[in-house]
Each structure stands twice: as structure tokens, then as C-alpha cells.
C-alpha positions as CSV (number, residue, x, y, z in Angstrom):
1,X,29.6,-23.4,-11.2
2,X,26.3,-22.0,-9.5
3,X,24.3,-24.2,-7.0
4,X,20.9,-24.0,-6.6
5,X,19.3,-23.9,-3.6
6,X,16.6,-25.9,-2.9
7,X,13.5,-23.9,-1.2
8,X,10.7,-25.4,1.0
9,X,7.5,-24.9,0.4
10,X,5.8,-22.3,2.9
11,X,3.4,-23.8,5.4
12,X,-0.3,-23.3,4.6
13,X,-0.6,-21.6,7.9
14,X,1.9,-18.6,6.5
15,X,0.0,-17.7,3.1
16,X,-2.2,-15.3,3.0
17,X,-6.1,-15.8,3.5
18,X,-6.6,-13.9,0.5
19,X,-4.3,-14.0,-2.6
20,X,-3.4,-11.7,-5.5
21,X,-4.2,-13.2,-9.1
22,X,-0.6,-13.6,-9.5
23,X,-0.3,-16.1,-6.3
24,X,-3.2,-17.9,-7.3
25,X,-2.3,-18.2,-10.7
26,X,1.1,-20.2,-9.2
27,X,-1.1,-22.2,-6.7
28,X,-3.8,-23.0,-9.0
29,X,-1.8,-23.6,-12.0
30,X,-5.0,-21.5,-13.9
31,X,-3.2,-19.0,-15.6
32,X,-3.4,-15.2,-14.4
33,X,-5.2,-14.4,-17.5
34,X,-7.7,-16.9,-17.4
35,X,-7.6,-15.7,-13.5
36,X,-8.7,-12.4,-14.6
37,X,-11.6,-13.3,-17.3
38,X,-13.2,-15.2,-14.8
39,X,-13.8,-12.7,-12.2
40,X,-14.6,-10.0,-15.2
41,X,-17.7,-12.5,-15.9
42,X,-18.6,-12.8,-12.5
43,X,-18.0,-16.7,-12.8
44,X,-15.8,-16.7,-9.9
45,X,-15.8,-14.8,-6.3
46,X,-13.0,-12.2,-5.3
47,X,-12.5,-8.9,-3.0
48,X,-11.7,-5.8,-4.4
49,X,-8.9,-3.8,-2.6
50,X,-8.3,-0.7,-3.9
51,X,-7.0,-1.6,-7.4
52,X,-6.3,-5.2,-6.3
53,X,-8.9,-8.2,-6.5
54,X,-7.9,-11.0,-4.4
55,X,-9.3,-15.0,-4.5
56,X,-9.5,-17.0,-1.9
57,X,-8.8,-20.9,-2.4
58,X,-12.8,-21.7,-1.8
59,X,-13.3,-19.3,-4.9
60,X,-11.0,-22.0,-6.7
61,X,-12.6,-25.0,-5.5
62,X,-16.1,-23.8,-5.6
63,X,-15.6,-22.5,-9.4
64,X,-14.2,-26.0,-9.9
65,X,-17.2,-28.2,-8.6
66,X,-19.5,-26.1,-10.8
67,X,-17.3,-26.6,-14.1
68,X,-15.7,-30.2,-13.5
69,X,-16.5,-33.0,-16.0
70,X,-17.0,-36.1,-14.6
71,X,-16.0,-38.9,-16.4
72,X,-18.2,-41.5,-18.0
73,X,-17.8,-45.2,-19.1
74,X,-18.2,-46.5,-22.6
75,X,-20.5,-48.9,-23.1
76,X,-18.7,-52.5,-23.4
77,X,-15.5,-51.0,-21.4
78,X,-15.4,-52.5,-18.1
């Protein structure tokens, strides 16, 4: 019977600065096509390297403040 073996999470300090769509899309949990759409529109900031466009995890978080929804309260819920 095969054991698995548990694997640590890598230190922040050892990713990369910049990520490929497909790291990003495992980070993120946004999927690598949604990954992709976004940076076609020009809705979210990457590099282009060579063929490759890589994100950076401000690119997440700033795409994220501009497109949250807060929540609101119903009126008579408290």
C-alpha cells in the first residue's frame, strides 16, 4: 500500500518574485484561464518575458481592492 508523503509548504522567501500564470493560478485559487483574460483586457498588471507573462502578488491584491464587494446590512438585521 502506497504512502503519501506529506510536503511542506515553500517559505515565501523561496518563490519567485514574479510567477508564471500557472503558479499564480495555484496560489491565487483564480483559475489560469481567468488568469489569462484578465491581463488580455489590461484589467490586471504582468511582465512579458519572451513568450511568458508573469504576475506578481501586488497585481493579485491590487486587482482585488478594485473588484471586491463589500458587504452591506439589511435593513432591520442587526
Amino acid at each position: 500500500m502506497a504512502t503519501k508523503i506529506k510536503t511542506a509548504a515553500p517559505a515565501p522567501e523561496m518563490l519567485p518574485m514574479l510567477k508564471s500564470v500557472e503558479l499564480m493560478s495555484r496560489i491565487s485559487g483564480i483559475g489560469e484561464n481567468k488568469l489569462r483574460e484578465l491581463m488580455d483586457n489590461h484589467e490586471i498588471e504582468y511582465v512579458e518575458n519572451g513568450n511568458r507573462r508573469l504576475l506578481a502578488d501586488q497585481a493579485i491584491w491590487d486587482w482585488y481592492q478594485r473588484n471586491r464587494i463589500t458587504p452591506t446590512m439589511k435593513k432591520g438585521a442587526e
